[in-house]
N, C-alpha and C positions, 0 to 999 in steps of 0.2 A: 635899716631904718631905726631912730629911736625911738623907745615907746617908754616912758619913762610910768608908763600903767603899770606896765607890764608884771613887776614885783607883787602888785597887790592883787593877780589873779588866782585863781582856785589852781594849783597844781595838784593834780591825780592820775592812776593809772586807771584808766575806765575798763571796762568788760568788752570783752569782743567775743560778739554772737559767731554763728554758722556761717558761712558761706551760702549766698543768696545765688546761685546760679541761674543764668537767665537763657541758656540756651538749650536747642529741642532737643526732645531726646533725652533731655538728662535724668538719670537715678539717684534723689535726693534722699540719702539716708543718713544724715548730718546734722538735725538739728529735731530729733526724736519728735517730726510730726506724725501724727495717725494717717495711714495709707488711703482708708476711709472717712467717704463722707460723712457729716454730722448727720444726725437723725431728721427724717422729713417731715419732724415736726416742726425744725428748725427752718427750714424751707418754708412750710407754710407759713410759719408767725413772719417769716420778712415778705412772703406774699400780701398777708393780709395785713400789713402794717400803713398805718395812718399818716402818710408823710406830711400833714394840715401839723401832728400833732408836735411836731419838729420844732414848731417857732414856740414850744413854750420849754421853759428848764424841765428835765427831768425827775422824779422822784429822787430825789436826795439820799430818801434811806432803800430804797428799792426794796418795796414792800414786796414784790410780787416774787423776786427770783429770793433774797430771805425765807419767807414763807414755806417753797420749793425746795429750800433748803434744809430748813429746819424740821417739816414732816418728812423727808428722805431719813433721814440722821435722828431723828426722837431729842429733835432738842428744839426751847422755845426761840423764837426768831432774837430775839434778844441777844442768843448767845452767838448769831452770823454778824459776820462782818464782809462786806464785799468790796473789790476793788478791781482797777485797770491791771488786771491780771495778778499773778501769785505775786510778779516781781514787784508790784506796785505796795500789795498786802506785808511785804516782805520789809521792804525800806520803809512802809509805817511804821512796824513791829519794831525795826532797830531804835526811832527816832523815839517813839513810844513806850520801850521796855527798858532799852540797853543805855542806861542816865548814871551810873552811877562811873567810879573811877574807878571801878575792878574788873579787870577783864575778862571778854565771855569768851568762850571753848565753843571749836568747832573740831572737826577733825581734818587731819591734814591734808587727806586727800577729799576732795568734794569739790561744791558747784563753786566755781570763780568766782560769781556775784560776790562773795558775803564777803571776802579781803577788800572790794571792791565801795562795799557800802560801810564798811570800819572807816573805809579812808574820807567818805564822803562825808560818813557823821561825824568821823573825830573819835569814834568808840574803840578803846582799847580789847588787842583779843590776844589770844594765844592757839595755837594749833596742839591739838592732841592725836600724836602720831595712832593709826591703825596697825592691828596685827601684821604680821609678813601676810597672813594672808585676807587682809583688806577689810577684817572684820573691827568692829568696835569694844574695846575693853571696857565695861561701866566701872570699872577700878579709876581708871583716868580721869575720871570725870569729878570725883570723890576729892573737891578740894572748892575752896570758898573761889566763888565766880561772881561774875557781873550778871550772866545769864549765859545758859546752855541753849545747842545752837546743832539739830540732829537732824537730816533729812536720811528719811527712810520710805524704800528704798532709797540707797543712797546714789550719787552722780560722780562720776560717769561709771564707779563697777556696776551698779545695778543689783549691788548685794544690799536684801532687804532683814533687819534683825529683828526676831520675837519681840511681840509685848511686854511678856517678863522681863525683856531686857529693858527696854523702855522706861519701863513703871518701876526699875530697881533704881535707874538715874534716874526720874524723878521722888524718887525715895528721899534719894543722897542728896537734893538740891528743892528744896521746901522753901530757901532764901531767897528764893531769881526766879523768872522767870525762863520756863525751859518752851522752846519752840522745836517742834516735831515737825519737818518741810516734806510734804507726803502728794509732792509733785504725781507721782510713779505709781501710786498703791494702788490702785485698780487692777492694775498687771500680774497680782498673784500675792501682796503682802496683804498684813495684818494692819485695820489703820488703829488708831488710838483713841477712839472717836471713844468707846467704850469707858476708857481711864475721866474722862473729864467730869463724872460725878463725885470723883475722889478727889482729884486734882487742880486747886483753883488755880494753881499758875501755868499749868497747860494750856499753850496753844497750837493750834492745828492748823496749817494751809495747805489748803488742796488750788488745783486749777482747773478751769475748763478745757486748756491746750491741747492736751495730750489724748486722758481714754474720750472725751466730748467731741474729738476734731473740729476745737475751735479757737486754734491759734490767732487766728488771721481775725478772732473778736475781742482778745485780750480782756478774759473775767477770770478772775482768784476770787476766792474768797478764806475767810478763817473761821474757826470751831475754837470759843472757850469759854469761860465764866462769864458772864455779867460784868464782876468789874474789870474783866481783861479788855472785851469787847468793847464796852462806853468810855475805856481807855484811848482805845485805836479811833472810837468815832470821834472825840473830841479833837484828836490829833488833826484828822483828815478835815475836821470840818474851822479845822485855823487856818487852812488857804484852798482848799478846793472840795466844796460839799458836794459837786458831783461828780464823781471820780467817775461814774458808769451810764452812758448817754442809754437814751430811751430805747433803740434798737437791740444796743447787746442788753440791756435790761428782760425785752420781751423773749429774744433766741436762747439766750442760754435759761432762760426759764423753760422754755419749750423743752430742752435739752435735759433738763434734768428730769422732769416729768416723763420722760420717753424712756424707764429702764428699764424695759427687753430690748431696744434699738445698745441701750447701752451697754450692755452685757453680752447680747451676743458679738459686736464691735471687738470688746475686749477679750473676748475666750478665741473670736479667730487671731489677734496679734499675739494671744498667746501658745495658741496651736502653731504659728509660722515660727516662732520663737526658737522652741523646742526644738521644731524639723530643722530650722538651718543652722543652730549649734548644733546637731549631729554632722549636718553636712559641711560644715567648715570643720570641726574636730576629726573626720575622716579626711581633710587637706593638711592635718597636722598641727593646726591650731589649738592654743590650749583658751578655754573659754572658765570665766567666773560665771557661776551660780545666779541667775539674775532674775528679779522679779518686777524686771521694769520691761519696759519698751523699747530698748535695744541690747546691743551685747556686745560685751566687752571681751577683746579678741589681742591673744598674740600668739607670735609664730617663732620656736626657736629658732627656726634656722632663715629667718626673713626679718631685716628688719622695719620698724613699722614706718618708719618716715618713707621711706621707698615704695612700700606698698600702699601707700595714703598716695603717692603721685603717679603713679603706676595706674592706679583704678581714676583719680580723678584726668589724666589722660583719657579715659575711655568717656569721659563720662559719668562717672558714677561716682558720684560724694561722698565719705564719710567725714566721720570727726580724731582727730590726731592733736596730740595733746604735748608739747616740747617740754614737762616737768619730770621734777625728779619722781623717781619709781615705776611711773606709768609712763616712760618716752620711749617703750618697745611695745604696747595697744593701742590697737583701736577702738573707736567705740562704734558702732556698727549699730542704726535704729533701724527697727522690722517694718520692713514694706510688706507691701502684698509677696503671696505667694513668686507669682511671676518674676516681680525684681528682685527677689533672693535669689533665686532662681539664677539671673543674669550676674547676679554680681557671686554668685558662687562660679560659676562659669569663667567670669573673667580673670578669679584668682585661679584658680586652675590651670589657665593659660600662661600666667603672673608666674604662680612657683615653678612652671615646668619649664 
């Protein structure tokens, strides 16, 4: 058929999530959700929430989950910004920061979004290759950019690098605006949260998704200056002032207020962590250092595509990744004890 439109459509390569499995039985450890429920405080705020109050707009600046924010973190609410999740907070930050014609640095191996949001803004980038062994050089970084562009812990190794290291790139980068994507830090890393009276062009995003289990509510929010912050708000508030509807407004307020619900959540994903990198490195696995919520896995004598269809035959999901360096791991997120449990079992069966 002709479509003589056609030419003048957006052509890009978009991001493609986990695999959404819909049948019983299944062990979903593919898309680094929490095994655990959100805190039951978060229950209660949707118990007792006011569905009369639906028919009016939202708070706009959501005063309530800010606030919750900014007393967790010792910072004024001023310095939050909130949004439909980190990826939401994320794609402000490019359209928001990343303006100029010099390209920003990420590193080569990392989260697929960010090639993904270069293409969509038009933002020129460059990859900066990691160590052989998946760490970050702040030598690489040490050259004039558009903005630097670091999530730590990083995706999908899970290897998370000191503050020092941190706060030496943003040493080296006083010009641009450096974004620290601190999806993961719950899990056992150092956040940055610390550097931001020093550093006005730090910015921070964190998520609800991950240590909160509250995926399925989509809230991010960001940590940085004043005028990083009234940056992003003006941005956000040129097509859509309420990025965050009144429900996830009141839950993940709930949510963050609850942290011994949230701490102990996080000490057990990272108690099962520990236990089944041992117990997959006694299957021969060699496993990276990882300070996230899941674990990054290969096996020399198995290759990983095989054993990504192998386990998802039984049932059991992970994530497998067809790029150069990492097309012989998997990435493996921590379920409860139990399902490690089974999917250690099922490799077992697999390598024998």
């Amino acid at each position: 058929m002709n479509k003589p439109f056609a030419d003048k459509l957006r052509k890009i390569a978009s991001y493609v999530p986990g695999e959404q499995p819909q049948c019983a039985g299944r062990i979903k450890l593919n898309a680094n959700e929490n095994p655990y429920p959100p805190s039951p405080r978060v229950a209660a705020a949707l118990r007792d929430f006011d569905a009369a109050t639906l028919a009016f707009y939202p708070d706009a600046n959501a005063h309530r989950l800010k606030n919750a924010l900014a007393a967790q973190n010792g910072l004024k609410a001023s310095q939050v910004f909130v949004g439909n999740g980190s990826d939401d907070v994320l794609a402000l930050a490019f359209q928001s920061f990343f303006c100029s014609d010099q390209p920003i640095l990420y590193p080569d191996i990392t989260y697929s979004f960010y090639p993904v949001w270069c293409g969509l803004f038009r933002v020129p980038y460059e990859t900066v290759p990691l160590g052989a062994d998946f760490r970050v050089n702040p030598r690489a970084f040490d050259r004039r950019s558009g903005g630097v562009l670091l999530p730590n812990p990083n995706a999908p190794t899970g290897i998370g690098e000191p503050l020092a290291l941190l706060e030496d790139i943003l040493r080296h980068n006083a010009d641009c605006v450096v974004i620290i994507d601190e999806a993961y830090v719950d899990f056992g890393a150092e956040s940055a949260v610390s550097l931001l009276p020093k550093y006005e062009n730090l910015l921070i995003v964190q998520t609800a998704s991950k240590s909160r289990s509250l995926a399925g509510l989509r809230v991010g929010w960001a940590f940085g200056s004043e005028t990083l912050i009234g940056t992003l708000e003006a941005v956000k508030n040129s097509y859509n002032s309420y990025t965050l509807d009144a429900v996830a407004i009141e839950a993940a307020a709930a949510s963050v207020e609850d942290d011994a619900y949230f701490r102990k959540t996080c000490k057990q994903v990272m108690d099962t962590r520990e236990a089944s990198a041992e117990a997959l490195r006694a299957l021969g696995f060699s496993i990276l250092p990882s300070q996230a919520n899941f674990l990054f896995a290969t096996h020399p004598q198995k290759n990983a595509a095989e054993l990504f269809e192998a386990l998802r035959a039984q049932n059991i999901f992970v994530r497998y990744f067809d790029l150069p360096r990492i097309d012989n791991y998997l990435r493996i997120t921590v379920g409860t004890d139990a399902q490690m449990a089974r999917l250690t079992d099922a490799l077992k069966t697999i390598l024998s």
